[in-house]
C-alpha positions in Angstrom: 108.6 89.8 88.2 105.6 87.6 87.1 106.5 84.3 87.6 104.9 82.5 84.3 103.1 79.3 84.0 103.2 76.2 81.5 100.6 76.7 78.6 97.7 74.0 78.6 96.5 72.1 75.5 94.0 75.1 74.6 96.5 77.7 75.6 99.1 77.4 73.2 98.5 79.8 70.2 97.0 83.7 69.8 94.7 84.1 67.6 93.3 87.6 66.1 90.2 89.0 66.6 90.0 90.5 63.1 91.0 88.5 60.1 93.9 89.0 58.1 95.2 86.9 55.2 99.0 87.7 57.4 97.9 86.0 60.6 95.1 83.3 59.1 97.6 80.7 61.4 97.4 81.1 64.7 100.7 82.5 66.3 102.6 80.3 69.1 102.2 82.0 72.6 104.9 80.9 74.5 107.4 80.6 71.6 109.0 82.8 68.4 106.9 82.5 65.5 108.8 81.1 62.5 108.2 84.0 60.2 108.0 87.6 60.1 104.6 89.3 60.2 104.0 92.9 59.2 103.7 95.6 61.9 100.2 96.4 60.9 99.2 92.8 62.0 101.4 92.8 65.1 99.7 96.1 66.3 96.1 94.4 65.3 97.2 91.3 67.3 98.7 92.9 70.3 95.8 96.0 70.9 92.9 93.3 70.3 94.2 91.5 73.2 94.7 94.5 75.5 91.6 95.5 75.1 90.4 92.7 77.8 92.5 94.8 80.3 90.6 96.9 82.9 90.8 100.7 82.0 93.2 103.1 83.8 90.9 105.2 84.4 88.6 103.8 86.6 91.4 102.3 88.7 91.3 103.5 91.8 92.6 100.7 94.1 96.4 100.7 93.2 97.2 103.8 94.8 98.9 105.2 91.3 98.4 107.9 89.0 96.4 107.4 85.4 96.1 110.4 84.1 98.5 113.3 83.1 97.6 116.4 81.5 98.4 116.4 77.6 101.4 118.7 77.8 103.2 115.9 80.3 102.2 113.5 77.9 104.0 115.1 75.3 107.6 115.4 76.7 107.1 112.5 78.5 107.2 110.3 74.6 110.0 113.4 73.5 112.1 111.0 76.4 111.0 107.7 76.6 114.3 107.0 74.4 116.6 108.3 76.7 118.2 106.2 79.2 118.5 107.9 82.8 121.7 106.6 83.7 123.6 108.1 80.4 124.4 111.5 82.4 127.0 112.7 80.2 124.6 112.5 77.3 121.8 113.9 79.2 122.9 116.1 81.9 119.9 118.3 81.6 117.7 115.3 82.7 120.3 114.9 85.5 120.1 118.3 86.5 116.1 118.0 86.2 116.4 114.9 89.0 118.9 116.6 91.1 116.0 119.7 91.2 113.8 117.5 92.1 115.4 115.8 95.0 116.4 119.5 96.8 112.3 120.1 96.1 111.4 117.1 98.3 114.8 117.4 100.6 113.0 121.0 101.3 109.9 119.8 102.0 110.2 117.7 104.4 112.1 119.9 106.0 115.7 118.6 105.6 118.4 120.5 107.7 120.2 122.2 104.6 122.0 125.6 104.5 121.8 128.2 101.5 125.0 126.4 100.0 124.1 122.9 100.9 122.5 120.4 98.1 120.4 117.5 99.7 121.4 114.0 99.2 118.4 111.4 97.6 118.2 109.7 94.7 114.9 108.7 92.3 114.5 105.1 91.9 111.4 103.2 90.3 109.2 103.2 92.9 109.2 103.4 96.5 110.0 99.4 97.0 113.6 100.0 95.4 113.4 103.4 98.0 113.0 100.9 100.9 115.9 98.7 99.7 118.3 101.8 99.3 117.3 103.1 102.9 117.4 100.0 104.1 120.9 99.1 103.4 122.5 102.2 103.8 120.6 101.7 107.8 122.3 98.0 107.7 125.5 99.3 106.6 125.8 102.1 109.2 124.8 99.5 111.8 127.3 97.0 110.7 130.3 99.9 110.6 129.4 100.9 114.2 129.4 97.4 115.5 132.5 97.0 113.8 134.0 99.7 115.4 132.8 98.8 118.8 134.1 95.2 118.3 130.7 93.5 118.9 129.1 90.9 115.9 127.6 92.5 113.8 125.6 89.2 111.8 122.4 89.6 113.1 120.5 93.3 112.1 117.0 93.2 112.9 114.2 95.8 111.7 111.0 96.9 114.0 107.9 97.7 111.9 104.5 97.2 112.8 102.5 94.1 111.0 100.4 96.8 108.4 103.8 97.1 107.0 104.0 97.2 102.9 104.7 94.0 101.3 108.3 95.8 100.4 109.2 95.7 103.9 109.2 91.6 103.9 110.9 91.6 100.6 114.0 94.1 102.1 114.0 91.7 105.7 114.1 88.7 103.3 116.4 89.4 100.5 118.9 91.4 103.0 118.9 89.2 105.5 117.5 91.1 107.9 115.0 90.1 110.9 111.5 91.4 110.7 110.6 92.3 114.4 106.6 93.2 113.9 104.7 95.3 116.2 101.5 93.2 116.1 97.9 95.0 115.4 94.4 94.9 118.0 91.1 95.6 117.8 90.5 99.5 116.3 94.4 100.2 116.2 95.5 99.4 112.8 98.5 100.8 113.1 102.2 100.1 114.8 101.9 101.5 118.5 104.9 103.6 119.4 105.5 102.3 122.9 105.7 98.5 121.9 107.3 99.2 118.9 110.4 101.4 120.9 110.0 98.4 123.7 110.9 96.2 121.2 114.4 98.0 119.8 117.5 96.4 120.9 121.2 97.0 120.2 120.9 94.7 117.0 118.1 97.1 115.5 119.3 99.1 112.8 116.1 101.1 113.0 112.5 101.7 113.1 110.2 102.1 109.9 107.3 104.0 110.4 104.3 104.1 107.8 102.6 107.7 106.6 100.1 106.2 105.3 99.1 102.4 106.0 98.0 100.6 103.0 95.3 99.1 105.6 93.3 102.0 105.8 95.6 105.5 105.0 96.2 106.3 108.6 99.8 108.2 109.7 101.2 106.4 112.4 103.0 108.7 115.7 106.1 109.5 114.2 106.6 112.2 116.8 105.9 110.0 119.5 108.3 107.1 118.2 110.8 110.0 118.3 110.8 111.2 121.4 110.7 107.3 122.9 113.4 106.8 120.8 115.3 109.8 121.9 114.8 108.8 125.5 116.1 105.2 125.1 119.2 105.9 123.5 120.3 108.3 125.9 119.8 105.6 128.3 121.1 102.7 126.4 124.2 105.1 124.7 122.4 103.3 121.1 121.8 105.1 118.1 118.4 103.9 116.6 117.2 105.9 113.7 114.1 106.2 112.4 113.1 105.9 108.3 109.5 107.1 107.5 107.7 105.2 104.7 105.9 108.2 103.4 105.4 105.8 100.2 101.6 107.5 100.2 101.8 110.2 102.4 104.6 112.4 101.8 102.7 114.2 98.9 99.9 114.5 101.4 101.1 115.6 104.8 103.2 119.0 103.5 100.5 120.3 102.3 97.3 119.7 104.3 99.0 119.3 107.4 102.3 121.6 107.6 102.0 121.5 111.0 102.5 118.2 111.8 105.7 116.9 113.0 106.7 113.3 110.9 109.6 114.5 109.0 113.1 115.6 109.4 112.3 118.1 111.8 112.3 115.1 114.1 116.0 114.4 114.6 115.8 111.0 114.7 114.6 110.6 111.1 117.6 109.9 108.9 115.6 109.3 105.7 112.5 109.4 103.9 110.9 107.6 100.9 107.8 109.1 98.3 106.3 107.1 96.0 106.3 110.1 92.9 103.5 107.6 91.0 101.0 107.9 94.1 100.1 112.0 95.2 103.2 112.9 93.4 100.8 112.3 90.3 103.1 110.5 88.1 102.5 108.0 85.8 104.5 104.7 87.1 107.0 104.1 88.0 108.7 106.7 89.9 109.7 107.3 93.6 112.2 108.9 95.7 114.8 108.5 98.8 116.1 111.5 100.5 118.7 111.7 103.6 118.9 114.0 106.4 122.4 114.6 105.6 125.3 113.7 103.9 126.9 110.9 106.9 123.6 109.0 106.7 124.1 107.1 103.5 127.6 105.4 103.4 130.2 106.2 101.1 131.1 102.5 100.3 127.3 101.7 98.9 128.2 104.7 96.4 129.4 103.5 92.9 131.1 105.8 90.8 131.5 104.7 87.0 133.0 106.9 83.9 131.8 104.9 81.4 131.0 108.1 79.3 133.9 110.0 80.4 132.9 111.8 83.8 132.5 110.7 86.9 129.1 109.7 87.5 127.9 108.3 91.2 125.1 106.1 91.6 123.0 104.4 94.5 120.4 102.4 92.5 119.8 98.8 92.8 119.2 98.7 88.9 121.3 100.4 86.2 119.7 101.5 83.2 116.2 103.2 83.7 113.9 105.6 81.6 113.7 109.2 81.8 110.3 109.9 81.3 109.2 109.7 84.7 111.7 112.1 86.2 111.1 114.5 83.3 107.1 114.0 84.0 108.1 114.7 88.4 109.4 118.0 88.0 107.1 118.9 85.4 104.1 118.5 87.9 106.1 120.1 90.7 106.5 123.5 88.9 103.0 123.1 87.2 101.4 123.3 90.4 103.6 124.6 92.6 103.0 124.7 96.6 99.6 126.7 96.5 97.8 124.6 94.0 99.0 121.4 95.5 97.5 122.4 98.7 94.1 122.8 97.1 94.4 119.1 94.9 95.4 117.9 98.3 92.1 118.9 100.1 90.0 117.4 97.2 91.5 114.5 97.4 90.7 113.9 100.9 86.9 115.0 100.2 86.7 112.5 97.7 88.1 109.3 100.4 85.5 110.3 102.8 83.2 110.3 100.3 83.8 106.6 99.0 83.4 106.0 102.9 87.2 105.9 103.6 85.6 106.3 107.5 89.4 107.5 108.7 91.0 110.8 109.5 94.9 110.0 108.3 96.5 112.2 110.3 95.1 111.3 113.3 97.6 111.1 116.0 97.9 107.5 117.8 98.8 108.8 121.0 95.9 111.0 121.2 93.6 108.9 119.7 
């Protein structure tokens, strides 16, 4: 949401680059014109004006994708009509998401038999991701607490202070503390030990970044792991861990298999991708994915029949385009594992050579 401001004296009318005898009067900018105008000169109007925005092309600072190749483009506008959430009309599209999900579940490695089906959902980006993990972590907390008879009105969250600007919103709007592991001098990351030093029996768990915004680095997940494994044995607690791999999940798999973040860790309970970053998707897309089944509580399930079936839902929207979804799996069959590996690798040749002075999979704790 933009939050909009009150027009000034000079900033109260649009007014056409080219002339036209249908838009000689200026237009009112913060207000319904009067009168009609043809489409020709509300296409005129509206593409004169965008053309003062920067090009998508040369962005390269928002982390997302601006280019697709011409065939994505194509069924990408063949959906941009169809509403995700209408599963009865579109179960194909369903079915498409639902691929998509076991295709990430797999990847990072999520404890599933031949039979089993992962549990995730795609949301819009990986902010709404956060949210989604974020309460089901609450709610878990809250139903154990409840069960133990202890309050249960005051969750708190460890991350460290390089944390996404999602992470403040979630702590914030779910009234959760934000416990942050503080940064020094050539660590830019959250440190494992303080971060586990600072879990308590209020923490309903630990978010770890793959991939700081700061400066791309994966932080220790291993290491957070196996402190975390060790205090709740002591303690009898059951901290989890969630891994924001917002920009690194689509990185990781590939160049580093080898590396231990995901759920072959058992105290990651849940994982979030941002498809519109290395999942080369146009925005917005993104993805949440479970260990298993018990980690997401029923109760934050809906399930609606407004078309006839029974249709679950975990979103914290309702309706939503297609597109995007559509446009995910089509770049995950297009490329495949093989090919991914190799776009991988160029991508990190072309950060070190704008300077991005920073091996991101450097391990903290051997740093």
């Amino acid at each position: 949401m933009v939050l909009s401001r009150a027009p000034s004296d000079t900033d109260v009318s649009v007014h056409s680059t080219f002339a036209s005898r249908y838009v000689r009067a200026s237009l009112p900018r913060y207000r319904m014109p009067e009168n009609s105008i043809p489409k020709e000169a509300a296409y005129q109007i509206i593409n004169d004006e965008l053309m003062l925005d920067g090009n998508p092309r040369l962005n390269l600072a928002s982390f997302v994708t601006t280019w697709m190749e011409p065939e994505c483009d194509k069924l990408i506008m063949a959906s941009i009509n169809k509403n995700y959430v209408d599963m009865d009309e579109y179960p194909v599209t369903t079915e498409l998401q639902n691929r998509c999900v076991n295709m990430i579940a797999h990847l990072f490695h999520a404890p599933l038999g031949e039979s089993e089906t992962a549990v995730g959902v795609g949301t819009v980006g990986s902010s709404e991701a956060i949210m989604l993990a974020g309460l089901a972590f609450k709610r878990r907390w809250q139903n154990r607490r409840k069960a133990e008879g202890k309050p249960f009105d005051k969750p708190n969250i460890i991350t460290g202070a390089n944390v996404q600007v999602c992470w403040e919103k979630f702590a914030r709007y779910f009234e959760v503390e934000l416990k942050e592991v503080k940064l020094r001098e050539g660590y830019y990351v959250m440190d494992p030990e303080q971060a586990v030093g600072m879990v308590d029996e209020s923490t309903i768990c630990v978010a770890a970044i793959l991939g700081s915004t700061l400066n791309g680095e994966f932080e220790d997940v291993k290491r957070i792991n196996d402190l975390l494994e060790k205090k709740n044995k002591e303690t009898g607690w059951d901290t989890p861990i969630h891994v924001d791999a917002a920009s690194g999940g689509f990185i990781a798999p590939f160049l580093y298999p080898e590396l231990e973040w995901d759920f072959r860790l058992p105290w990651v309970k849940s994982i979030n991708v941002s498809g519109h970053k290395y999942g080369l998707v146009y925005a917005g897309i993104g993805w949440c994915v479970w260990r298993n089944k018990e980690d997401l509580p029923d109760e934050l399930i809906f399930h609606i029949n407004y078309l006839g079936a029974d249709q679950p839902t975990f979103t914290l929207n309702f309706s939503k385009g297609s597109s995007q979804v559509i446009a995910q799996y089509y770049q995950l069959i297009r490329h495949g594992f093989e090919v991914l590996c190799h776009s991988r690798s160029s991508i990190l040749l072309f950060l070190h050579q704008i300077s991005w002075d920073v091996d991101l999979t450097r391990p903290i704790a051997n740093s």
